[in-house]
C-alpha positions in Angstrom: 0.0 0.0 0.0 1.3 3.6 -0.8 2.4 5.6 1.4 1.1 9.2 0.9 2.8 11.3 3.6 6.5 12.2 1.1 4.6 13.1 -1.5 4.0 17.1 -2.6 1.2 18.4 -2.8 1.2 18.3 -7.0 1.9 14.5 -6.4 -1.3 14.2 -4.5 -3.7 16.4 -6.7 -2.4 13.5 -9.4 -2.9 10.8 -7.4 -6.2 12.0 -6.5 -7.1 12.4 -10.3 -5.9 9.3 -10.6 -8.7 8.0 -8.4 -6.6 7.5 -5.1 -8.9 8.3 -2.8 -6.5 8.0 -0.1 -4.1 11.0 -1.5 -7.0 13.5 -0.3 -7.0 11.6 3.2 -3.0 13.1 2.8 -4.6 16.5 1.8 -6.8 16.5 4.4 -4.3 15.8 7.1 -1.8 17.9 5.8 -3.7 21.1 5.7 -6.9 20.8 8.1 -5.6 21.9 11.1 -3.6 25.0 9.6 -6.9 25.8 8.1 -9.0 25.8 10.9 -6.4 28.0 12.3 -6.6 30.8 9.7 -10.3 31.0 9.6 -11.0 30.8 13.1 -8.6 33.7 13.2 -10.8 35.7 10.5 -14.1 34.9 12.4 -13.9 34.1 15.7 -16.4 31.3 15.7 -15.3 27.5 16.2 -18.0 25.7 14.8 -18.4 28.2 11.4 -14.8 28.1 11.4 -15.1 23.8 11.6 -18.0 24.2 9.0 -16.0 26.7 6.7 -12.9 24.8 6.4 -15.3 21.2 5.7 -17.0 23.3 2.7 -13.3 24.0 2.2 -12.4 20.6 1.4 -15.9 20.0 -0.5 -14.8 22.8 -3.0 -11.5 21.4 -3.2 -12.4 18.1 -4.3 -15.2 19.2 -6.6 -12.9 21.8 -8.2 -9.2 20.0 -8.2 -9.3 18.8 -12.1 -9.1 22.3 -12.7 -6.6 23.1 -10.5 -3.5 24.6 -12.2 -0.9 22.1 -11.4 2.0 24.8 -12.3 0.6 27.1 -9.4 1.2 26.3 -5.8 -1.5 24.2 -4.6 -1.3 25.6 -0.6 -2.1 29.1 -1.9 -5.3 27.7 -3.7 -6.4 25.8 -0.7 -5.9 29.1 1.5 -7.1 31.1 -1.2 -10.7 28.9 -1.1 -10.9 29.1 2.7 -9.9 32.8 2.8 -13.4 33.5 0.6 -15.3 31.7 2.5 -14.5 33.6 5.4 -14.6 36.6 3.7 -17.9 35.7 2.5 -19.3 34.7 6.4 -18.1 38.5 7.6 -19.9 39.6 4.8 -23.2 38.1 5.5 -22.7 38.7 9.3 -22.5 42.2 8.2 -26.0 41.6 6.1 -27.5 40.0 9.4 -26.5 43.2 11.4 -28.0 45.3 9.1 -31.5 43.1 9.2 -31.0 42.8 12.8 -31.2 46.6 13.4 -34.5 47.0 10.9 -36.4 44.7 12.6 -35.4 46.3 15.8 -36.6 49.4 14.2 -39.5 48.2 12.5 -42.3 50.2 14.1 -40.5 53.4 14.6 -40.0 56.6 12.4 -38.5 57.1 9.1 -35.7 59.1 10.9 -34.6 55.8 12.5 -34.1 53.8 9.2 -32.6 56.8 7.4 -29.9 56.5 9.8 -29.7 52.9 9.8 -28.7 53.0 5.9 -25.5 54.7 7.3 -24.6 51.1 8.5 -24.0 50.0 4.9 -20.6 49.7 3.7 -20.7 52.5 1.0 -17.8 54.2 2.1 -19.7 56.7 4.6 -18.5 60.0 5.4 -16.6 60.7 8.2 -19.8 62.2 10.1 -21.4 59.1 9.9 -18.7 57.0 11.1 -19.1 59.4 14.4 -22.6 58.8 14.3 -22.7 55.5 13.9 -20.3 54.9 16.7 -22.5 57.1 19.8 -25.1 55.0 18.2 -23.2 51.7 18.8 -22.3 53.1 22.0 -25.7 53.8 23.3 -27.1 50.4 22.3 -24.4 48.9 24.5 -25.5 50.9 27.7 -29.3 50.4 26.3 -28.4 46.6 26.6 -26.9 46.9 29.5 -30.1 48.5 31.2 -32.1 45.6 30.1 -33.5 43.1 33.4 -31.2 40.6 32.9 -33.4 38.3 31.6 -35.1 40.4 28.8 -31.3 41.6 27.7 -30.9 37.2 27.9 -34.0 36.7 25.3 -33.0 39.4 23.1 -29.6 38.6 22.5 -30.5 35.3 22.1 -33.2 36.0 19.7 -31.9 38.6 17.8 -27.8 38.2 17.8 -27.7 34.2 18.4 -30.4 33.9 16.3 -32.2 31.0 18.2 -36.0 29.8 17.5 -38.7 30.8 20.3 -38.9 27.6 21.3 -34.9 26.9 21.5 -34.5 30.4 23.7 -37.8 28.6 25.9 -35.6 25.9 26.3 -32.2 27.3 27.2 -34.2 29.7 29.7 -36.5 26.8 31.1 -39.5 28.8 30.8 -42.7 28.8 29.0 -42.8 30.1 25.7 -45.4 32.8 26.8 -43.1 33.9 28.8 -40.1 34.1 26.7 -42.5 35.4 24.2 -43.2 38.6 26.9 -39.3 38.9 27.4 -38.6 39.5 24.4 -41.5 42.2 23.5 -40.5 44.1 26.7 -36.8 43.8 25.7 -37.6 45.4 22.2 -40.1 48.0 23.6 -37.4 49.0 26.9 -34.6 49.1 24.2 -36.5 51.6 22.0 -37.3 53.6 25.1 -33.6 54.1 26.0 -32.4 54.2 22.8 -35.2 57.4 22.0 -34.1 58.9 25.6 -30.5 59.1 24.5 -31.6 60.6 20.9 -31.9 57.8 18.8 
């Protein structure tokens, strides 16, 4: 049996094209753990980061007969994962942006005009200011919160978790996670409008 772990990496890719499966078992092993390391470091998540860098290895071995085999394979395998990550801070960025319109849903036009400021568009320097007092009052809205409600909401709205999952981890009814949550989202709105916002 052939031992993959002397080979290079342009070795592999051919073996693997070849239909060795066990030359991507060498790919895996040789470059998992390096790539977990440089995602995590992009996102700060473990388990995206464990998820980015498994799609990692999907795209590899769907994409590898069109690899260049005069390039240097490390720098396309870190050049997939680095897009993926790039692509999770992206949509993070997206889910900020949603999370902050449905906070504002129900209130006045003068709130969503300066949500838009949010959006990467190059803002003007004024807005930058703006947008950080505004970052900085949500903190110390949030931090006003009853513990509990300030609980629900981040769950709800930063975690992302289902009613019934936030029930769960709280060990309450969903009625009353449900009345948490709507008194988080009315007291934040409060605070927020007493420090201008």
């Amino acid at each position: 049996m052939t031992s993959f772990r002397e080979h290079s990496d342009v070795e592999l890719v051919r073996a693997f094209l070849r239909g060795e499966e066990r030359a991507f078992n060498e790919i895996h092993r040789r470059y998992a753990d390096k790539l977990q390391s440089f995602v995590y470091k992009r996102i700060r998540d473990r388990e995206k980061a464990e998820d980015l860098v498994q799609e990692t290895f999907l795209r590899i071995s769907r994409h590898i007969k069109g690899f260049d085999q005069t390039r240097n394979f490390g720098t396309w395998v870190y050049t997939i994962a680095g897009n993926l990550a790039k692509n999770e801070m992206r949509n993070r960025s997206v889910e900020r942006l949603v999370f902050f319109q449905r906070l504002f849903a129900n209130t006045s036009g003068v709130y969503n005009e300066r949500l838009m400021n949010f959006k990467d568009e190059g803002p003007l320097p004024d807005s930058l200011v703006e947008g950080s007092f505004f970052f900085g009052a949500l903190r110390l809205a949030l931090c006003k919160l009853q513990p509990d409600q300030r609980q629900v909401f981040l769950l709800r709205e930063v975690s992302g978790l289902s009613h019934e999952e936030i029930a769960k981890v709280k060990g309450c009814t969903l009625t009353t996670m449900r009345k948490h949550l709507f008194r988080s989202r009315m007291n934040l709105r409060r605070l927020l409008a007493s420090y201008g916002w």
